[in-house]
N, C-alpha and C positions, 0 to 999 in steps of 0.2 A: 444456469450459472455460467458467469462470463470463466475462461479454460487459461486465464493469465492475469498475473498481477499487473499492476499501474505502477513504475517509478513514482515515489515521491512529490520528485521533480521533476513531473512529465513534462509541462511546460515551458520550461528553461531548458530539459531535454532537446523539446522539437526545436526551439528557437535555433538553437546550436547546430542539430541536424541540416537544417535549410539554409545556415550560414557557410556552410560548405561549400565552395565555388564547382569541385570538383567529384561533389556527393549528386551525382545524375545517372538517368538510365545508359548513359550511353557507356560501351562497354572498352574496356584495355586490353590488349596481349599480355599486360604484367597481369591483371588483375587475373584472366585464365589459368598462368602460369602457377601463381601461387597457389589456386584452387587443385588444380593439378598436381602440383608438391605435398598436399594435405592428404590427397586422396592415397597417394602413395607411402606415405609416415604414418599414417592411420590404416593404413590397407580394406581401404573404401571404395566401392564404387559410385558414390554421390559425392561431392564436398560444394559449400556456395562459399560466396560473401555476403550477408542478407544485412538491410538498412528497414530498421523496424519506424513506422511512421504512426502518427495516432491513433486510427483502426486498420491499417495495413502493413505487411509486408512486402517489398520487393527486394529484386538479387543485383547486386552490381555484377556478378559471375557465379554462372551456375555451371560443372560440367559432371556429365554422367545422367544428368536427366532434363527433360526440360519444366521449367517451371516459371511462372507468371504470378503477377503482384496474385495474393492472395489475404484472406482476412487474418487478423493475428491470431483467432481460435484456431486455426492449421498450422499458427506458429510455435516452436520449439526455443528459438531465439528470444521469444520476450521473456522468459526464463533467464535465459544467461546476461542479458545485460544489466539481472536488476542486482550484481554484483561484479567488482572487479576480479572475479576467481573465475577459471575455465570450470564449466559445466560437463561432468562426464554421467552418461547414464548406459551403464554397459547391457541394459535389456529394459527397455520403456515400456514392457506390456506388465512388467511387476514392480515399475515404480507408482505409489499411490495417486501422484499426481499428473500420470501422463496413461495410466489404463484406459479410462475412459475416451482416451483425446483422440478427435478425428483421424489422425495421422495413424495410431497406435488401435483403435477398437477393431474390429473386425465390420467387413465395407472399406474399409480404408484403403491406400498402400500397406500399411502391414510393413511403417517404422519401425525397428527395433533396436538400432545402435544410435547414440546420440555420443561427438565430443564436440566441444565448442569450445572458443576464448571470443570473450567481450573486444571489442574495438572500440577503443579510448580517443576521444577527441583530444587534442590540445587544450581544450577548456577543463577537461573531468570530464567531461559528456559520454557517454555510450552513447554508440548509434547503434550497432549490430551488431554484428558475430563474423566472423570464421568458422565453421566447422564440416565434420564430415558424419555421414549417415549411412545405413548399411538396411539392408530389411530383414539382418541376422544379428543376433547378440552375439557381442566381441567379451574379452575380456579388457580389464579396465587398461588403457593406455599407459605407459611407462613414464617414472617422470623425466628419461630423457625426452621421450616422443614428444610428450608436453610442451616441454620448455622450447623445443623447435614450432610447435606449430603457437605460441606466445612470440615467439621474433618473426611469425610470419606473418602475424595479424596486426605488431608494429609496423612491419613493411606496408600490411595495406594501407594503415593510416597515413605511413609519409606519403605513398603512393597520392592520395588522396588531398592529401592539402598543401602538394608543392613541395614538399623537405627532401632533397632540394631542387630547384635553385629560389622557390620562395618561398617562404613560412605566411601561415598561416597569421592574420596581428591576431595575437592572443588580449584579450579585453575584457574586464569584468562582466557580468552579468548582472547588473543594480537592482531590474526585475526580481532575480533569482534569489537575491539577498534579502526584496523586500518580502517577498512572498514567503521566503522562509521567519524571517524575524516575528511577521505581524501574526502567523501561526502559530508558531513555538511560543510567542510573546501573549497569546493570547490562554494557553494553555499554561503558562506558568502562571497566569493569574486565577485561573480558574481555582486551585488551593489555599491561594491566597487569601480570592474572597469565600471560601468555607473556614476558614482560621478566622479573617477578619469577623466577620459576620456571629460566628460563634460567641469569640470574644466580646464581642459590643453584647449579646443578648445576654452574657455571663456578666458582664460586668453592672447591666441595668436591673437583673435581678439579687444581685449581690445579699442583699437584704434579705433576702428569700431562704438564704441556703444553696449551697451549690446543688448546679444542674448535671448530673452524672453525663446524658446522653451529649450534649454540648463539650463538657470537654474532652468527650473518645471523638467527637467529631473535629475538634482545633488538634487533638493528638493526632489522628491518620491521617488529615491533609496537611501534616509537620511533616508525618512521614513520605508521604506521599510527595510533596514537594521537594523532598530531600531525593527523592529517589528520582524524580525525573530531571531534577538540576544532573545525574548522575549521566543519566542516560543519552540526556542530551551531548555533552562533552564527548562521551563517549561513540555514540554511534549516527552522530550527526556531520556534514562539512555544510558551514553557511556558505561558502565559497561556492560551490554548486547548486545550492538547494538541498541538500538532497540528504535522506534518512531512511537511516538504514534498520532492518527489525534482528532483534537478538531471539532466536527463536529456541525453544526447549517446550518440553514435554511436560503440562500441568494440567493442573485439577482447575477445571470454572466454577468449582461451587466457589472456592472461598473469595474470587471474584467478585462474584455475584451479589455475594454475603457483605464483602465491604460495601460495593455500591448500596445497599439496602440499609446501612449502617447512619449514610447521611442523614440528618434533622436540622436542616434550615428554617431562615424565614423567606417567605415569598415577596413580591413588593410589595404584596398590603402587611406587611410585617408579623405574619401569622405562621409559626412553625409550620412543615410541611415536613413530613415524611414519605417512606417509599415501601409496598407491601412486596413482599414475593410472591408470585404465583407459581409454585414450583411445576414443573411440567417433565418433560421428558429431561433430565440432566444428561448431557451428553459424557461419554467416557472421557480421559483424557485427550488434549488437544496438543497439537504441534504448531505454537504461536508465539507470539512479542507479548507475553503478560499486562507489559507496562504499559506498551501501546494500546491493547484491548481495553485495562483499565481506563486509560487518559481519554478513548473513547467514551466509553459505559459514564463518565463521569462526567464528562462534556453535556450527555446526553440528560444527564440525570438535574445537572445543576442548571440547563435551560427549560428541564418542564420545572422544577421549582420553579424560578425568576419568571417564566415564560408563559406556563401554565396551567391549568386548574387545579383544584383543592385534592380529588386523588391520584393518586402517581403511582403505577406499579412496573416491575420490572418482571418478564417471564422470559424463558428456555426453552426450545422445543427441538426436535430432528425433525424438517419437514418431509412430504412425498416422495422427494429426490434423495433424501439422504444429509441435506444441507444443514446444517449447526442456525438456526434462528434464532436470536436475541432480540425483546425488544423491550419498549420503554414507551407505555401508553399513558395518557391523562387525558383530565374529562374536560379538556380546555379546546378552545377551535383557532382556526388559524388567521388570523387578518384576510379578510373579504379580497382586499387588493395584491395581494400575495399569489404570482402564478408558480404553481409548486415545477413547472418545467424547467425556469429558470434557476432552482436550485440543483438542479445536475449539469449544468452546463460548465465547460473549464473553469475552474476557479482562475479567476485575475483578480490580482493586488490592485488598490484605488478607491475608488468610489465605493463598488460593488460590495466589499465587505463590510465596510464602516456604516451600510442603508441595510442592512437586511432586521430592521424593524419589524418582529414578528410575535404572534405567541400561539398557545400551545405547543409548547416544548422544542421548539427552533429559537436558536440566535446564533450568535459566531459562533458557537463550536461546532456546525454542522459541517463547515467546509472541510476544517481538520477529520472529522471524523469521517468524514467519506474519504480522505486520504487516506489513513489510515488502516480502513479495511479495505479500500483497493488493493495497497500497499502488501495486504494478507492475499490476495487475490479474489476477494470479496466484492460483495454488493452492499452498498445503503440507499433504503427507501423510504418514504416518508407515505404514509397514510392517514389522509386526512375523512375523518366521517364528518356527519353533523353533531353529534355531541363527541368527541372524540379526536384526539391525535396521535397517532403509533409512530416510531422512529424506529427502523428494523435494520440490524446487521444481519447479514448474511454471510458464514463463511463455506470455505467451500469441502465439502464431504473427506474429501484427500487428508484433509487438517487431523481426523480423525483417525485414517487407514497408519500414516504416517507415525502418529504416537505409539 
C-alpha cells in the first residue's frame, strides 16, 4: 500500500508548484536561516523546507541532517499539505498512520517527533512544508510556538515568489476549475439518473401497482443527492480544485447495505440489482462516509449501465491488514480498452468524455480513484475473461485510527 494520500487537486497542485520561478534546488541564506529559527522554537535538531512533487520529495533547506530528493513513501510532508492546518505528531511510532512508515518502523532512522505547517502558494496551492523532526517524542508544541513557526513558513513563501519587490501574477487556474466542475458535475448526476430512471420505470408501470423497491431507490438518491449538494459547498473550493474529506469514525455495513439497495435498469432496460457477498466486515473505519459512498455508487451505477446481468458488491481485510472493497460483474471490458491508461493522471478534455467502456467502468472511475487516493488509498480494476472487479483499497491505519 501506497504510505500517503493524493491531493484532490494533485494536478493543478504541481502545475502551480513548477510555476514558481524561485521554487528550485538551488539553496538561500534566508532559506537556512529560517530552518535554523524552527529548529530552535521546536527545540529540534533537524528542521527542512520540503517541496513535495508527484512521486518525489526534495528540500529547498535542510539543516541538522543531510538529506536528498527522496520518494514520498519516506515523506512525512505529503501529510501536512493535504490540509491548510500545521501537522503535529508528538510521537509517530503510536500514531496509526505513521507506525508502520519507513521513517518511523524499525530499520529506519527511528523518526519520532513530527511538527509541520503547509506552505501556501499565492494561488491556494501547497507545495510543502516547514517543519522540524527529532528521533525523540516531544510533547505537543505550544500554541505560541505554533503561531511563530506559521509566520515563518509565510516568510518562506514570500521568500519564494519575490514579495518583495515582485509578486508573483496571481492567475486563475481554468484547468483546475475544469477538472473540478466535470467531476463533481458528473457525480451530481449520477443520483439524478437513479431518481430519473426510477421514476420513468414507476411511472411506465403505473398500471401495475406501485413498485416498493423503486421508490426507496428515487428516495435515497433524494437523499443522497441532497447530502452531497451539502458536502460539496461545504468542503469543496472550485477556485483550486481541490476537496477536502470530513473524516469520522463509522460503521461500513450500512454503507454497504445502501449501495446494495440500488435496483436499476441496465441499457437493455432490464432491472439489475446488486447481491452482497458478506465477507470479513471490517470494524469501524476513520473515513469521508460520503466520499466512500459517492465512490461505492459510482462504482455500482457503472457495472449496472456498463455491465453484465450479476453485480455483487463484497468486504474483505486482505493479507496486509488492508480494508478491500469491491464491486464485480460477469460483463468484460471493451477489447480496445488498455486498462494502463486508466491510472494514468486524470486530465480534463478529450480523455474523459472517450472512456467508452463496459463491464463496470465509465466516468465515475476517475472520481473514484480520486477519491480513494484522497483516503490514502488504492483503486484497481481486474479484468478476467468472464468477469470485471473494481477494487478499493484503503489503508489498514483507517482501522487502528477509529
Amino acid at each position: 500500500m501506497r504510505t500517503y494520500p493524493i491531493p484532490f487537486n494533485e494536478e493543478a497542485r504541481l502545475r502551480s508548484v513548477f510555476a514558481v520561478p524561485g521554487l528550485n534546488e538551488a539553496n538561500g541564506g534566508v532559506f537556512d536561516a529560517i530552518c535554523e529559527a524552527t529548529r530552535k522554537i521546536l527545540d529540534c535538531p533537524i528542521a527542512h523546507i520540503s517541496v513535495v512533487e508527484g512521486d518525489t520529495q526534495w528540500y529547498k533547506s535542510v539543516v541538522g541532517i543531510e538529506l536528498g530528493r527522496m520518494p514520498k513513501s519516506n515523506s512525512f510532508c505529503t501529510h501536512t499539505i493535504m490540509s491548510g492546518k500545521p501537522m503535529v505528531v508528538p510521537d509517530l511510532s503510536k500514531d496509526p498512520r505513521f507506525e508502520t512508515h519507513p521513517m518511523v518502523a524499525e530499520g529506519g532512522p527511528g523518526a519520532r517527533f513530527y511538527a509541520g505547517v503547509p506552505l501556501v502558494l499565492s494561488s491556494g496551492q501547497r507545495f510543502g512544508s516547514l517543519c522540524g523532526l527529532d528521533l525523540v517524542p516531544h510533547e505537543a508544541p505550544s500554541d505560541h510556538q505554533m503561531s511563530i513557526l506559521i509566520d515563518l513558513g509565510k516568510a518562506v513563501v514570500a521568500a519564494l515568489e519575490g514579495i518583495p519587490p515582485k509578486p508573483v501574477e496571481q492567475t486563475e487556474d481554468e484547468d483546475a476549475k475544469s477538472t473540478f466542475i466535470t467531476l463533481i458535475g458528473h457525480e451530481l448526476r449520477t443520483p439524478l439518473t437513479i431518481l430519473f430512471g426510477s421514476l420513468q420505470l414507476q411511472e411506465a408501470v403505473a398500471d401495475q401497482g406501485t413498485n416498493k423497491a423503486l421508490i426507496s431507490s428515487a428516495r435515497k438518491s433524494t437523499e443522497h443527492l441532497m447530502g452531497l449538494v451539502e458536502t460539496i459547498i461545504t468542503y469543496s473550493n472550485a477556485s483550486t480544485g481541490e476537496l477536502s474529506l470530513n473524516e469520522q469514525v463509522c460503521e461500513l455495513e450500512g454503507i454497504l447495505q445502501g449501495v446494495c439497495e440500488l435496483v436499476l435498469p441496465g441499457v437493455d432496460g432490464e432491472l439489475k440489482s446488486i447481491t452482497f457477498n458478506e465477507g470479513s466486515l471490517p470494524p469501524p473505519l476513520f473515513i469521508d462516509p460520503d466520499q466512500i459512498k459517492l465512490a461505492l455508487h459510482a462504482l455500482a451505477l457503472n457495472a449496472i449501465n456498463h455491465g453484465g446481468q450479476k453485480i455483487s458488491l463484497a468486504s474483505r481485510i486482505d493479507a496486509s491488514g488492508n480494508i478491500e472493497l469491491s464491486i464485480t460483474d460477469d460483463g468484460t471490458l471493451d477489447e480496445n480498452l488498455e486498462l494502463a491508461a486508466l491510472y494514468e493522471p486524470f486530465v480534463v478534455g478529450g480523455n474523459i468524455n472517450e472512456r467508452g467502456t463496459r463491464g463496470g467502468l465509465g466516468l465515475g472511475l476517475p472520481l473514484t480513484r480520486k477519491l480513494v487516493e484522497l483516503h490514502g488509498g488504492e483503486f484497481e480494476v481486474q479484468a478476467a475473461e468472464n468477469s470485471t472487479a473494481a477494487i478499493i483499497r484503503l489503508p489498514a491505519w483507517r482501522m487502528r485510527t477509529a
